[in-house]
N, C-alpha and C positions, 0 to 999 in steps of 0.2 A: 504494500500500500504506500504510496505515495504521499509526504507530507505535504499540509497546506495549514492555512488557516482561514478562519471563516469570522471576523471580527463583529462585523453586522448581529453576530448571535451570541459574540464572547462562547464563540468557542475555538479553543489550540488542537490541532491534531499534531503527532506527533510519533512517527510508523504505528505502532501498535494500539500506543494507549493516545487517551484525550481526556483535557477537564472540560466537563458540562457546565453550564453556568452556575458562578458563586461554588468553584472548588469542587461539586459535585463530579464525582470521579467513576469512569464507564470505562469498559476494556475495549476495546474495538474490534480485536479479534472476533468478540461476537455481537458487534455491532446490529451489523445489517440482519443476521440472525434475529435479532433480537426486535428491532424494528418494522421488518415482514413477514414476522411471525402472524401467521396467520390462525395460530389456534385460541378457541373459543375459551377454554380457561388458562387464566397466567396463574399464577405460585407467587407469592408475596412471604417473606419472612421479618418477619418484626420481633423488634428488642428491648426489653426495659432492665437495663444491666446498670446495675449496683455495688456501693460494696461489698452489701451483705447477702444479697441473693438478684439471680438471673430469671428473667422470665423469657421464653423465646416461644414463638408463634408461627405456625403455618396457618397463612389463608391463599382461600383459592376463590380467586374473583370471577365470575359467572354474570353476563349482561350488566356489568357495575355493579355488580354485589358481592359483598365478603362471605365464606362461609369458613370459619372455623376448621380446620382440618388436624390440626394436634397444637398441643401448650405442654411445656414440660417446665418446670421451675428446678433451678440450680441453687446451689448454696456459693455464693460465689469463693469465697476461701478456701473450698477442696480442688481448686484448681490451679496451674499457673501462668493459665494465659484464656484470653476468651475464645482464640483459635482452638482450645482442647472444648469446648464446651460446643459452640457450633458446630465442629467437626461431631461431636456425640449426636448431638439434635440430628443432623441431616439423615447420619444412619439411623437413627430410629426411624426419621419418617417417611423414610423409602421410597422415595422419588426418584424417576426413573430419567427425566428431563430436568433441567437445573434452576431456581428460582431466575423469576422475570427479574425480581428487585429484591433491596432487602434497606432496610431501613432500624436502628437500632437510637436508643435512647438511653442515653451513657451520665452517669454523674460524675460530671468533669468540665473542665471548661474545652471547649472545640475551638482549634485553631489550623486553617488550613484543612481542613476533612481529618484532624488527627486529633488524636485523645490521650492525654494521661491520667486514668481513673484518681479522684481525689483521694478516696480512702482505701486504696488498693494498688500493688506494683502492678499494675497492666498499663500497655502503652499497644494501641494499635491504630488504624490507618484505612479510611475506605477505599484507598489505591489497595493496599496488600488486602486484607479481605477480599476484594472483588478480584485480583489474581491468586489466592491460595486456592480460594472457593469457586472457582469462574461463573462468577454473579454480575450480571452485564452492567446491572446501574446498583451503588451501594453508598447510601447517607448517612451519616451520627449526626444526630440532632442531642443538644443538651437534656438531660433529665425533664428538668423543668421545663423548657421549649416544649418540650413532647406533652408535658399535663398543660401547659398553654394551650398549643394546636388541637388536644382533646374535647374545650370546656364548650366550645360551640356545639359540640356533638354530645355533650354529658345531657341525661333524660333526667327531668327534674325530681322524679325517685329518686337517682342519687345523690341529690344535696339535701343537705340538713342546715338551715337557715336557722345564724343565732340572730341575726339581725337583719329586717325586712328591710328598712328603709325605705328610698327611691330611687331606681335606675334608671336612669338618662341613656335614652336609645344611641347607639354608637359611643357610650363613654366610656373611658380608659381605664382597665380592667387590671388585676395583679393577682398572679396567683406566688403563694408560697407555703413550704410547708417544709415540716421537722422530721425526719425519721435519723438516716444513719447520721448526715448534714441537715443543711438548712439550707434548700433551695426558695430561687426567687426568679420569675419571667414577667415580663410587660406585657400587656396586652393591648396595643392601639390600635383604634380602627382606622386602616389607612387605604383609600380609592373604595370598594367595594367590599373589604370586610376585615376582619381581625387576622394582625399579624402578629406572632409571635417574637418577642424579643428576650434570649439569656442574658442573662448576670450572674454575677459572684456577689449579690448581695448580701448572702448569709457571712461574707468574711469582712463585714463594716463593723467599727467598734461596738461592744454593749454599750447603750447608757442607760445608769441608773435614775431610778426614777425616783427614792426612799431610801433611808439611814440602810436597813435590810439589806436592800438591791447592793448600796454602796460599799456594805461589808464584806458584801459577796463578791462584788468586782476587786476588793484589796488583796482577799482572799487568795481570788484567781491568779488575779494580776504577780504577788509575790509568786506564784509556781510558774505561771506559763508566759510571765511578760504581757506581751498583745494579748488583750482580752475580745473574741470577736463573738457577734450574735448567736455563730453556729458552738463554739463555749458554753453555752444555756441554751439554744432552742437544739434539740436532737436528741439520741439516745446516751450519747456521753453528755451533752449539757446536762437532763435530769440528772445521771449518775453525779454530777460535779455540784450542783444544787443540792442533792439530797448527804452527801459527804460535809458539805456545809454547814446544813441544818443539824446534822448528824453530829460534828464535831462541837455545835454552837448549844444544844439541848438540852438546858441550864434543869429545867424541871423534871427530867428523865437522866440526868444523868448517873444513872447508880445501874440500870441496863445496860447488858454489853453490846458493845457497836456490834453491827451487819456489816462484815466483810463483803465488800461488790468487785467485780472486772470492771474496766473499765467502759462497756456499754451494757449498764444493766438499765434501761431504762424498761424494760417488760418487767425485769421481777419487781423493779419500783411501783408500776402502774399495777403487777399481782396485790403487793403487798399494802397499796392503799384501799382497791378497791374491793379486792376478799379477806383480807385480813388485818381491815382498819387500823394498820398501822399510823400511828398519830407523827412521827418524821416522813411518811411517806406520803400520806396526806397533805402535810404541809408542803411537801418540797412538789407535788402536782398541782395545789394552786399557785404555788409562787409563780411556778412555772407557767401556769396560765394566765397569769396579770403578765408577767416580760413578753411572750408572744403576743398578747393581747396590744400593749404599750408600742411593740415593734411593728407588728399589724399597721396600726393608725398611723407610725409614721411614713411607712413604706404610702399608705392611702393618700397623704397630704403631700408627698414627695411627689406624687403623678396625679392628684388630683382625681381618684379613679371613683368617678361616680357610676363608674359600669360595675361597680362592684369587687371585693374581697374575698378570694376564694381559698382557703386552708384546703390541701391538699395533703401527702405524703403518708408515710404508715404509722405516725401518731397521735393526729388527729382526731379519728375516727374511733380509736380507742379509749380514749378519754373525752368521747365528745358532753358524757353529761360532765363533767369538770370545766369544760370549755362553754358550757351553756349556761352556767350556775350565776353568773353572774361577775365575776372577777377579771374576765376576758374583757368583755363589754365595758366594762367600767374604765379599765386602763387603756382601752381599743379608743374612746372618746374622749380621754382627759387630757386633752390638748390645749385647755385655757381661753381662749379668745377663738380659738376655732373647733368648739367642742361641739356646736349646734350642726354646725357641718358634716363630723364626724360621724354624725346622729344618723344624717341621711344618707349614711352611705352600706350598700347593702353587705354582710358577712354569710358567706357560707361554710359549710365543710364539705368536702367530695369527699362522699364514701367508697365510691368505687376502689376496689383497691387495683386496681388494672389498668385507672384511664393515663399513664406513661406510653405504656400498650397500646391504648386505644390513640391516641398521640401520633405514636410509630407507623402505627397501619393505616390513621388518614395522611400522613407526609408520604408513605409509600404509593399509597393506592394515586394522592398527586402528581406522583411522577411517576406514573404510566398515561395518567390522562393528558400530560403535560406536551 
């Protein structure tokens, strides 16, 4: 094949391989295959890769429609690289012809179509992917991008509204949420509909908002220097909250402390919610006035009267702690702009899958594209 290029489309050819537009990375070798494929169902694989578990997805699209075809969920730390994890996925689901596309939703920041997982040694690439794998067109969209690109599609079953407010049609929207990290994506509506935009917001300093908070941040700060949001929102922030309280528990202290690992924030939320623990208790609402506090500002930062949407795998677990009221309260006590605050709508997304669901409408776009 002859090189050329085609600028009018931003696109480079170059013998083999070409970047599609904005870094999107296709093999050429099965280009034209791929493009005069004439068969009625394509293979789509999609990915919501973590540091703490993998979720991977066959769909097989039929007259525009997705139908499920296998899910396999990984633990992402039995492994040491995501190339061993897809390489298992594809044998299992025994396809005889090679995925049209594949689209993956990676907690990390993307740069140039490549990834260095934040809370994991993997480091890959949608050029190598798409050559190990010969998968014609292969995208990583950020974590959070991917629950972004899902909320237009999320079925209002899945939210759990702590705060109705008003939403302003077309107004600028933010999802974030706490699980391993503390992601955060934009949502503006820009020409004809909602565009997703990543950040690394979850890595902007804590501020305290109370004597408490500020103990806490000293706390921190003397062990870990830089004290940032994802420090307290995540499953190591509760653990570091609740070590605090734990060390700080003037009226309890003749109890022996609860040795934790370093992300226990499940047996924290066990041990509030079934076994009324009174420092675990405390350390999930604390934890839900600073997400609540961080919320509101992330809201006032973009103005998002399209609404607030908590996402990620701990939300949804502690969603009555996050309804009770302490959320709310620190989510609007912004002082001169608190009325504001008022009106603007909160949800949780329950779904534990919409990353996934994310993945598979950026895929399923670029076949229609």
């Amino acid at each position: 094949m002859s090189n050329f290029s085609k600028d009018n489309n931003n696109m480079l050819v170059d013998g083999y391989n070409f970047v599609y537009p904005k870094g999107l990375f296709v093999r050429s070798a099965a280009l034209l295959d791929y493009w005069q494929d004439i068969c009625v169902n394509k293979k789509l694989i999609c990915g919501d890769i973590g540091g703490t578990k993998t979720i991977l997805q066959l769909v097989e699209i039929t007259a525009g429609n997705g139908r499920e075809r296998l899910i396999q969920r990984y633990h992402s730390a039995d492994f040491t690289s995501f190339s061993e994890i897809l390489k298992d996925f594809l044998n299992r689901a025994g396809i005889s012809n090679r995925p049209h596309a594949a689209c993956f939703a990676v907690a990390g920041p993307i740069a140039g179509q490549q990834v260095r997982l934040t809370n994991l040694s993997w480091q890959f690439s949608s050029e190598s992917l798409s050559s190990e794998f010969s998968i014609p067109v292969v995208k990583l969209l950020n974590d959070f991008e991917a629950v972004a690109v899902a909320i237009e599609h999320v079925p209002s079953s899945d939210l759990l509204t702590i705060q109705a407010g008003q939403a302003y049609p077309q107004g600028m929207r933010v999802v974030l949420g706490a699980g391993t990290g503390m992601g955060v994506a934009w949502l503006p509506w820009l020409h004809d509909r909602y565009h997703a935009l990543p950040t690394e917001a979850g890595h902007i300093d804590f501020a305290p908002v109370d004597s408490l908070q500020i103990q806490l941040l000293e706390a921190l700060h003397h062990r870990l220097g830089h004290v940032s949001v994802e420090r307290l929102l995540s499953g190591p922030g509760l653990t570091n909250i609740f070590r605090f309280l734990q060390q700080n528990d003037v009226d309890n202290f003749h109890s022996a402390p609860i040795e934790l690992e370093d992300d226990s924030g499940a047996d924290i939320t066990a041990l509030a919610l079934m076994q009324h623990h009174p420092v675990a208790i405390q350390s999930l609402e604390l934890f839900a006035e600073i997400y609540g506090a961080y919320a509101g500002n992330l809201a006032l930062a973009g103005l998002c009267r399209g609404g607030v949407y908590l996402a990620g795998g701990i939300a949804p677990k502690i969603a009555d702690v996050l309804c009770s009221g302490g959320f709310i309260k620190a989510f609007c006590a912004k002082g001169r702009f608190s009325a504001l605050l008022h009106e603007i709508p909160v949800h949780i997304v329950t779904n534990p899958q919409v990353g996934l669901l994310g993945a598979q409408q950026e895929a399923q776009r670029l076949l229609n594209q």
